[in-house]
C-alpha positions in Angstrom: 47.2 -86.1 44.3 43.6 -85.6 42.7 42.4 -89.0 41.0 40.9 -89.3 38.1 37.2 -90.4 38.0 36.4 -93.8 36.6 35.3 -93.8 33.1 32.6 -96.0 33.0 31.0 -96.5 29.1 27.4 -97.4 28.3 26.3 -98.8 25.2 22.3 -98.7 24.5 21.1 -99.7 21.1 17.1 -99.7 21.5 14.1 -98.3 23.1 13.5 -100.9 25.6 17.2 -100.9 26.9 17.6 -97.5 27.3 14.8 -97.3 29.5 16.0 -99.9 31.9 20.0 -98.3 31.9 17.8 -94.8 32.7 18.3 -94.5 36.4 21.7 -96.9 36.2 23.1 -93.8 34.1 21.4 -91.2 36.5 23.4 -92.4 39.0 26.7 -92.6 37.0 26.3 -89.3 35.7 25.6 -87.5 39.0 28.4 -89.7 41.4 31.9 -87.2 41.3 33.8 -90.1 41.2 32.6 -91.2 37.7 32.7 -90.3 34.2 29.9 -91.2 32.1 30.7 -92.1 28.8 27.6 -92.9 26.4 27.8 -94.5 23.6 24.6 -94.7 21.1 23.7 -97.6 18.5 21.4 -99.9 16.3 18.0 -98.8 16.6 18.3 -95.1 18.4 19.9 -94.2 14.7 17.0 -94.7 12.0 14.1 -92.9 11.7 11.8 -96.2 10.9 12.2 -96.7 14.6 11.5 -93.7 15.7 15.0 -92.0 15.7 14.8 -92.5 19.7 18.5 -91.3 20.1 16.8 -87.7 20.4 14.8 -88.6 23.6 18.3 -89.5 25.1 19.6 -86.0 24.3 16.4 -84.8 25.7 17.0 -86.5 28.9 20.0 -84.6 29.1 22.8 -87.3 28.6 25.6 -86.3 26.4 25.9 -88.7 23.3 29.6 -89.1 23.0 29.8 -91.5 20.3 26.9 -92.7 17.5 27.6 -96.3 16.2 25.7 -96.7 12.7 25.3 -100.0 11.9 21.7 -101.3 10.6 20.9 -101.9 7.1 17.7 -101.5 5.3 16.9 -105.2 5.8 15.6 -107.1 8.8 16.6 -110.5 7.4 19.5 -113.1 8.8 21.8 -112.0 6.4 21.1 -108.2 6.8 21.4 -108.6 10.9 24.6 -110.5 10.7 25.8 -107.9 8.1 24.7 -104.9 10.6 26.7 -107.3 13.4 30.1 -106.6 11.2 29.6 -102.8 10.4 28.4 -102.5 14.2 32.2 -104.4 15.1 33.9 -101.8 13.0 32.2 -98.7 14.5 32.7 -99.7 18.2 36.5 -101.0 17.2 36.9 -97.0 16.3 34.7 -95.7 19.8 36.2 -97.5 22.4 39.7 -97.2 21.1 38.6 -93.3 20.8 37.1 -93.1 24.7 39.4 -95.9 26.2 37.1 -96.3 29.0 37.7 -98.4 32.2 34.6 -100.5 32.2 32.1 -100.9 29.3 28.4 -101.8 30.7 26.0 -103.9 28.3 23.1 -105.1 29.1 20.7 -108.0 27.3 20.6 -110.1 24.4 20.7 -108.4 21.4 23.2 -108.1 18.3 24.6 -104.5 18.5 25.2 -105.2 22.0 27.5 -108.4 21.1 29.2 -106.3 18.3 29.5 -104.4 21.0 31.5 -106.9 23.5 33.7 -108.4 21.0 35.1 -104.9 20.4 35.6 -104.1 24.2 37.3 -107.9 24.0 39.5 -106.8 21.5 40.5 -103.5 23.0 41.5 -105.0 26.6 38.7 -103.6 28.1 37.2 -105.0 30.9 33.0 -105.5 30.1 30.1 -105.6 32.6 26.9 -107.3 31.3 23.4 -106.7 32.8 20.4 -109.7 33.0 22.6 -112.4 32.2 21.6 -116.2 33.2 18.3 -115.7 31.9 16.6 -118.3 29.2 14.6 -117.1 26.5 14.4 -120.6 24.8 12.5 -119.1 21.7 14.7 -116.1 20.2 18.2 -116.5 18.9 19.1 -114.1 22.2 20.0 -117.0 24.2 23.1 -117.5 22.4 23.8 -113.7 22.5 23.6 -113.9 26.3 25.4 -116.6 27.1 28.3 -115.4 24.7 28.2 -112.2 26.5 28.3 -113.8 29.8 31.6 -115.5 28.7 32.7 -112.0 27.1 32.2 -110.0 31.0 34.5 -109.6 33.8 31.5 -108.8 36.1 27.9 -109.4 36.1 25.1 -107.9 37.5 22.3 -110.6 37.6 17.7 -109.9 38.2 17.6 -113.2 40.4 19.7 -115.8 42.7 18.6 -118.7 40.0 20.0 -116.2 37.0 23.7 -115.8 39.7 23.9 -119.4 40.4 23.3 -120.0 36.4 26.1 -117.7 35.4 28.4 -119.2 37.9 27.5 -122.2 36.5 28.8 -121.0 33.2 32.3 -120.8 34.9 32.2 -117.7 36.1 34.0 -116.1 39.1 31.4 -116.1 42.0 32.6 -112.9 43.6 32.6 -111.5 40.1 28.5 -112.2 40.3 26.4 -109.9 41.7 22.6 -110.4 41.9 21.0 -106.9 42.0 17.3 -107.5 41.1 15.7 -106.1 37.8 16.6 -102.3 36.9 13.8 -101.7 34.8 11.9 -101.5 38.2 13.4 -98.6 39.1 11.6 -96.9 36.7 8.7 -97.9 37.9 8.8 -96.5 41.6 11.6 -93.2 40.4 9.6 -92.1 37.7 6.6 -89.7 38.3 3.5 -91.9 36.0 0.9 -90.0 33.8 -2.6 -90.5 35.3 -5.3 -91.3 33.1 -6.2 -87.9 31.8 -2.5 -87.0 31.1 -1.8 -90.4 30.2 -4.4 -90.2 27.1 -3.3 -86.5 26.1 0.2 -87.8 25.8 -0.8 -90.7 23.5 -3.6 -88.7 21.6 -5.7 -91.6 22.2 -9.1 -92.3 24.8 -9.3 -95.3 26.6 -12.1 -97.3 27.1 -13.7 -98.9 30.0 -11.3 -101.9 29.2 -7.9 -101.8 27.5 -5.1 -103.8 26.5 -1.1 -102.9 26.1 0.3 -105.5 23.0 4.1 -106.0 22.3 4.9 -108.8 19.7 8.8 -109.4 18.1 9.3 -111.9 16.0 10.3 -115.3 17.4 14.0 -115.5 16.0 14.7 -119.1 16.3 11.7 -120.3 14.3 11.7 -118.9 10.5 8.8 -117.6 9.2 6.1 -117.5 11.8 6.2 -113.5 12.2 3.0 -113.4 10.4 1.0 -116.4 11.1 1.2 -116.0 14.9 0.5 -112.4 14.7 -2.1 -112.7 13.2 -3.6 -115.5 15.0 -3.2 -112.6 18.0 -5.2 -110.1 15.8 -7.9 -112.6 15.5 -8.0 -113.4 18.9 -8.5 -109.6 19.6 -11.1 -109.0 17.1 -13.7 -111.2 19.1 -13.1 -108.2 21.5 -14.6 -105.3 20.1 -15.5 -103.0 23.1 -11.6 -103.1 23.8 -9.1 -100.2 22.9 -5.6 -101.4 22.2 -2.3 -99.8 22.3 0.3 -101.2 20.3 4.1 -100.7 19.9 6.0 -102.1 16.9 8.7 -105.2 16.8 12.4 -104.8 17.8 14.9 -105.1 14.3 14.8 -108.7 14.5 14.2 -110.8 11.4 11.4 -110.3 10.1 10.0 -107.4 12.7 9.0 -105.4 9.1 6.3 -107.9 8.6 4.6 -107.3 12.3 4.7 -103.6 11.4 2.9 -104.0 8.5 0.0 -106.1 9.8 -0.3 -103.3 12.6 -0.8 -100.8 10.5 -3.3 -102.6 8.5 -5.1 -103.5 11.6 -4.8 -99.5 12.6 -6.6 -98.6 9.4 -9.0 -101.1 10.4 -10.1 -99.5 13.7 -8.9 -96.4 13.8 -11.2 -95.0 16.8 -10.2 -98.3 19.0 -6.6 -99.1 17.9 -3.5 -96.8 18.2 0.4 -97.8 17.7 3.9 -96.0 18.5 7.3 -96.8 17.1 8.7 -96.2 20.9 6.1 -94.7 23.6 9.5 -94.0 26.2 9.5 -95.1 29.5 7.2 -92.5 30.5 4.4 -93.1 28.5 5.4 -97.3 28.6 4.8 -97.7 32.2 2.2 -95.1 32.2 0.2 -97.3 30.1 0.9 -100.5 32.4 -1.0 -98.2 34.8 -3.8 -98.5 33.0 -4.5 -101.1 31.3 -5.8 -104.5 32.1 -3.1 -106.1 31.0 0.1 -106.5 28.5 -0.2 -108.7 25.7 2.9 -110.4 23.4 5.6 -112.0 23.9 8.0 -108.8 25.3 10.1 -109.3 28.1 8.7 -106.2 30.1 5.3 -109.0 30.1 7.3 -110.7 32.9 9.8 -107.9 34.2 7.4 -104.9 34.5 3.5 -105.6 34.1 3.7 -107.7 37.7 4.9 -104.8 39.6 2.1 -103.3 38.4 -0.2 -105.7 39.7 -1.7 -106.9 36.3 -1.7 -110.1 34.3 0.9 -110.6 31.1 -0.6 -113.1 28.2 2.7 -114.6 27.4 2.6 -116.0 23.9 4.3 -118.5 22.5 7.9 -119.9 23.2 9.9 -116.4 22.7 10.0 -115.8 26.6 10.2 -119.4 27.6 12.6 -120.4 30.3 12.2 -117.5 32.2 11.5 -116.7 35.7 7.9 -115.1 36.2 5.3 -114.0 38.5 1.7 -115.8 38.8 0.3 -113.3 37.0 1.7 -114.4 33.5 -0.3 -116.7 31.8 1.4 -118.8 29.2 -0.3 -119.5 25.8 0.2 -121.1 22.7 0.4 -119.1 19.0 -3.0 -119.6 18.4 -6.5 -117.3 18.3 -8.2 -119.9 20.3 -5.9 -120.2 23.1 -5.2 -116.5 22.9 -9.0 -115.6 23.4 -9.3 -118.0 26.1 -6.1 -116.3 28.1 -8.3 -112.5 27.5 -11.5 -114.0 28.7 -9.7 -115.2 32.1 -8.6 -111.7 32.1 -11.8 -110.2 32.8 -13.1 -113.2 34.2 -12.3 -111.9 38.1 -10.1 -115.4 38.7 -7.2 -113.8 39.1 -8.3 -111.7 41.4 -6.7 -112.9 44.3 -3.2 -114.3 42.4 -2.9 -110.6 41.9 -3.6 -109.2 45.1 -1.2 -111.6 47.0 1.8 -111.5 44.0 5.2 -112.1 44.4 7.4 -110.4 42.1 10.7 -112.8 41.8 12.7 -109.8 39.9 13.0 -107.8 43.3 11.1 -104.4 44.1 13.8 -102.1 42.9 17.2 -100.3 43.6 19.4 -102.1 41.3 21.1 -99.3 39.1 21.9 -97.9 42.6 23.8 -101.3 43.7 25.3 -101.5 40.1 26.4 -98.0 40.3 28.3 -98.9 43.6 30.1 -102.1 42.3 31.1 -99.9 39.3 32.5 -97.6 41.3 34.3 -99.6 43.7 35.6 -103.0 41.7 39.1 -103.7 41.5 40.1 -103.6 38.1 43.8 -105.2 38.6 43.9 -108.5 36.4 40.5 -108.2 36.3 40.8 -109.2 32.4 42.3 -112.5 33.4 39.6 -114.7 34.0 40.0 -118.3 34.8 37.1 -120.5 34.7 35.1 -121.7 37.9 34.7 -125.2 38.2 31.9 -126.8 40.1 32.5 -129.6 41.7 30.3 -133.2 39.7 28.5 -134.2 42.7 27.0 -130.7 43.5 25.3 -130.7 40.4 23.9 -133.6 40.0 
């Protein structure tokens, strides 16, 4: 009797999380016993970010379904508007491909519209990076929603499994597979410098800096002041060539693109920036530069393995794990200057050199791939809460 492969449906809705589901559907796509099923959302749809839903085709996935759900506004009430239209979309997609596990991963809206559709429809949910704590951005919440939303879980750390279990989640159900964005780094075949600088259209200098700032969601208002307490940091630096890349659609990400291009206009032979560089040209550029700058979660995911230091700024990424080689600064020019100047200072020499990177040194879309593949699905949608006993957690 021939089976029928195992529909497994992945929904990506921005730059950053495409790049680290890239090897995870790889694996899916090429395993017999699979069926890959792609659904395509949020940000991959509209042309001010880059219309990146083309670079997936390029890649050679098969979009089978395009969700359409931001607005022309990046403010609470446009977001939570987008969340609805997003609700409706997947309500039709899922119900249309009736997978047998949809895969999430992160924090971010589309991706709980997402969820609560797959909730809806009986359908059991995987979610990738939960457990984590970014105490400064409204994501938290979206997490730890989605954590209650998923039927299994594929975690970057033992602290993030024991975290979600601690949520009431089945341990079995728990899986801690270490970070898949590093897969990228050791699969993919990185630009060197000369290729690196014709795909960018842009010469490096003899020190250079990566810089990724999104608005901090939980605090209204401060897009603009912190970044440009960054941009004055970086002007007392003016031998350094900077590549930026512009703010997520979080509230208020319009303003942060703005004041980049101004800044552009400003130094146009020193300063270059790129709606969505790909993973490619990303992590190429974490090759060489002397460090990533902002408040992006790929500070303290990526940059480490790549043996360079992460200015972490402000409280957007607070609570998570990280390497020694993220230093931790406050919003302000003063602090931010002081962080660069330790940079080329040579103190951190030897913190790099011996680093530990607590997100693992790759192989995780291979170990999701597997659990995909082999779960057992009966009654997996009726979870029952796991309770841990008082006295182990106190």
């Amino acid at each position: 009797m021939t089976v029928e492969p195992r529909k497994i449906c992945v929904v990506t809705g921005s730059r950053a999380e495409y790049g680290l589901l890239y090897w995870l559907l790889k694996e899916i796509l090429a395993d017999p016993d699979l069926e890959l099923q792609l659904v395509v959302t949020g940000m991959h749809l509209s042309p001010e970010f880059g219309l990146t839903w083309q670079q997936i085709a390029a890649d050679g996935f098969t979009i089978d379904r395009k969700v359409e759900m931001l607005l022309s506004s990046d403010t609470p009430v446009g977001i939570t508007k987008a969340m609805g239209l997003g609700l409706i979309g997947f309500a039709d997609a899922l119900d249309d491909l009736r997978p047998d596990i949809v895969v999430v991963l992160g924090d971010r809206f589309e991706i709980f519209a997402a969820a609560q559709a797959a909730m809806n429809l009986r359908l059991p949910l995987a979610h990738i990076h939960g457990g984590e704590l970014t105490e400064g951005a409204v994501d938290d919440a979206i997490r730890h929603a989605l954590t209650k939303l998923a039927h299994l879980h594929f975690t970057a750390t033992e602290v993030y499994r024991q975290r979600v279990i601690q949520l009431g989640e089945l341990p079995e159900r728990v899986f801690n597979v270490g970070a898949p964005g590093l897969d990228n780094i050791f699969r993919l075949p990185l630009l060197d410098r000369e290729a690196f600088e014709r795909a960018i259209e842009f010469k490096l200098a003899v020190r250079n800096l990566l810089v990724t700032f999104h608005p901090v969601t939980l605090e209204a208002a401060t897009a603009a002041d912190q970044f440009c307490q960054l941009l004055s940091a970086l002007d007392q630096f003016e031998d350094v060539h900077i590549i930026f890349t512009y703010s997520n659609a979080d509230a208020d990400g319009r303003i942060i693109a703005r004041l980049i291009d101004e800044y552009r206009a400003r130094y146009p032979e020193r300063v270059t920036a790129f709606l969505s560089l790909g993973s490619l040209r990303y992590l190429s550029a974490m090759r060489h530069v002397d460090a990533v700058v902002g408040n992006s979660s790929s500070g303290l995911l990526e940059a480490p393995a790549f043996n360079i230091p992460t200015i972490d700024i402000g409280d957007r990424q607070r609570g998570r794990l990280h390497a020694a080689s993220v230093l931790h600064c406050q919003p302000h020019s003063f602090a931010i200057k002081t962080a660069l100047e330790k940079v080329w200072s040579g103190e951190l020499s030897s913190t790099l050199a011996n680093l530990v990177h607590p997100y693992g040194t790759g192989g995780a879309s291979v170990a999701i791939k597997g659990i995909l593949k082999d779960a057992k699905l009966t009654n997996v949608l009726k979870k029952r809460f796991y309770d841990i006993p008082f006295n182990q957690l106190l």
